[in-house]
N, C-alpha and C positions, 0 to 999 in steps of 0.2 A: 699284350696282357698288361702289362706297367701301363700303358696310356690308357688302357679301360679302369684300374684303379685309378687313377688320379684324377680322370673324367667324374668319375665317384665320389672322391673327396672332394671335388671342386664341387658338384652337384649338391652333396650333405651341408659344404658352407655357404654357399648361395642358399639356402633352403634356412639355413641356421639363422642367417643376415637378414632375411626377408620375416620372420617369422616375430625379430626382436624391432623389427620396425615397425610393422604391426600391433605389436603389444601395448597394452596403454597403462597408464596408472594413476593414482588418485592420492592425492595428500587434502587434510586437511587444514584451512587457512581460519584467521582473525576473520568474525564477519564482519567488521570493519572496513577489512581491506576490499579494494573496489580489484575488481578482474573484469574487467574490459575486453571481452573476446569476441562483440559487438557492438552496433550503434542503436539496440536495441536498449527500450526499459528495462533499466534494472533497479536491484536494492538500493543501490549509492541514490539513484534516482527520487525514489519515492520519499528517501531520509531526507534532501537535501531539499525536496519540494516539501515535506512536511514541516519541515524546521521552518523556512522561510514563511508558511503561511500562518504557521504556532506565533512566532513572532509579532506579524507584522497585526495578526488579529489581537491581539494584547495590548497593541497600541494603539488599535481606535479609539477615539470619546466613548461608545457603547460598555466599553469594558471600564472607562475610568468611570462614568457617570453611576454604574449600577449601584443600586445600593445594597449593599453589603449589609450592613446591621440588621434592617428589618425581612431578608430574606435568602441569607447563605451566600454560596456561588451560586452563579447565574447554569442555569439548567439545559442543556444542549441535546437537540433528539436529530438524527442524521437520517434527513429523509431518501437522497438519490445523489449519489458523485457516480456519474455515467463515462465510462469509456465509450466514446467518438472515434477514437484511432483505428486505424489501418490494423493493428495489433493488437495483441492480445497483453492488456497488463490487468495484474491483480488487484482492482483495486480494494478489495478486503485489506490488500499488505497498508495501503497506501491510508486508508481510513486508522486501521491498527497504529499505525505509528503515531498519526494524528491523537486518536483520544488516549493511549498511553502514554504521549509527555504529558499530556494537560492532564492527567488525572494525577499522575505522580509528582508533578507543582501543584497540587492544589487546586489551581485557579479556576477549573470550571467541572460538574458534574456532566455526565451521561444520563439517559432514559435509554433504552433499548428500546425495535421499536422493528414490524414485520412479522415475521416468520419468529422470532426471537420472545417477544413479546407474547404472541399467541399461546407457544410454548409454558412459557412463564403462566398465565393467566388458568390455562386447563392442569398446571401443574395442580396450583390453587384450588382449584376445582375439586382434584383428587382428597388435596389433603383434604379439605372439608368432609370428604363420606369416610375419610379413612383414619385420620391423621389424629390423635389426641386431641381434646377441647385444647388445651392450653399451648398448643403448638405449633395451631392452626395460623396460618399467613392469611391476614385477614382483606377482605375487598374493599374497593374503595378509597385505599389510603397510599394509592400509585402517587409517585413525584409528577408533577405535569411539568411537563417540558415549559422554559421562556421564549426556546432560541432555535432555529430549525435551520441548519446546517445541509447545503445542497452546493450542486458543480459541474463539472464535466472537462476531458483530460481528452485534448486534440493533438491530432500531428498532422505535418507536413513534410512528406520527403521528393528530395530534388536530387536529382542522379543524369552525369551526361557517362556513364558507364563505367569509369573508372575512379569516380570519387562519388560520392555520396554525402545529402547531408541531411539528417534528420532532427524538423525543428518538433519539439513540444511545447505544449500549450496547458495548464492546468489553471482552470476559473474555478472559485468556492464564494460564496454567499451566505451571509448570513441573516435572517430574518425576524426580526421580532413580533413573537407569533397572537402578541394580542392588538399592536398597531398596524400589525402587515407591513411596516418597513424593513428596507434594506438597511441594517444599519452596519454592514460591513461588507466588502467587496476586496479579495485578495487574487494578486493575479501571478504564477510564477511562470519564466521559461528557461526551456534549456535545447542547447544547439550543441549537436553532435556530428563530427565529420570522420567520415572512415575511410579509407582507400580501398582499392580492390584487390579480394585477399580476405576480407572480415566480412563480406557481404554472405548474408544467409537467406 
């Protein structure tokens, strides 16, 4: 009788031990901080690719030579940054970061442009049958874009089973949209190696 309780109490703490191993929990972090729990794209990613291409596009002659006085910042419409990779990355996050630092320097405006734009234009539409005379967003008086903004974000991964290493690749161009030149060409990478144990 004693060994069938204690068979018992052993059984309730084996059951207790396994059940807190199990458990998981969640805290909230700085999004800052980078958590690396793969060799996968992530935010640190897209920040650190964005920065560099924010950068290195401010330094071309295109940006010095514009001229400023007789027509503002230079006007940017973001036609196609295409994910190529093996993987799924956002690049909406990766675009976001991009035209948020440069809006919030100043340095260059946006046009939206797609699905977005559409949107915007039938809005206009409405208000015309509906909208007060004097409040009406009127047609015609769209920003046209100078600058058209395109890319595409490649990978390459090498695995002999127990290490891994995944290269990225991100190309962006920029076009000046009444000569048709390239007057900018930004290229970033990043190489990441994981051991086995992080592979997903």
């Amino acid at each position: 009788m004693r060994l069938l309780v204690q068979c018992k109490y052993l059984l309730v703490i084996l059951v207790a031990i396994s059940l807190a191993a199990c458990s998981s929990s969640v805290k909230r972090i700085d999004t800052d901080q980078e958590v690396a729990i793969s060799d996968k794209w992530n935010d640190i990613d897209s920040k650190l690719v964005s920065d560099a291409m924010i950068n290195d596009m401010l330094s071309f002659p295109w940006y010095q030579d514009f001229n400023f006085s007789n027509k503002g910042n230079p006007t940017i419409i973001i036609q196609s940054i295409r994910n190529k990779s093996a993987e799924h990355i956002p690049v909406d996050t990766f675009i976001n970061d991009i035209k948020r630092s440069l809006l919030r320097a100043g340095k260059v405006d946006f046009v939206v442009s797609g699905e977005e734009r559409d949107d915007i234009r039938n809005e206009r539409s409405e208000q015309e049958m509906n909208a007060a005379p004097d409040t009406v967003a009127k047609f015609g008086l769209e920003q046209g874009a100078g600058f058209a903004l395109s890319g595409t974000i490649n990978s390459i991964v090498d695995s002999n089973g127990d290490q891994r290493v995944t290269f990225y690749q991100v190309d962006l161009k920029l076009i000046d949209m009444t000569s048709n030149k390239e007057v900018w060409n930004g290229q970033k990478k990043i190489k990441k190696l994981a051991t086995k144990g992080s592979f997903f």
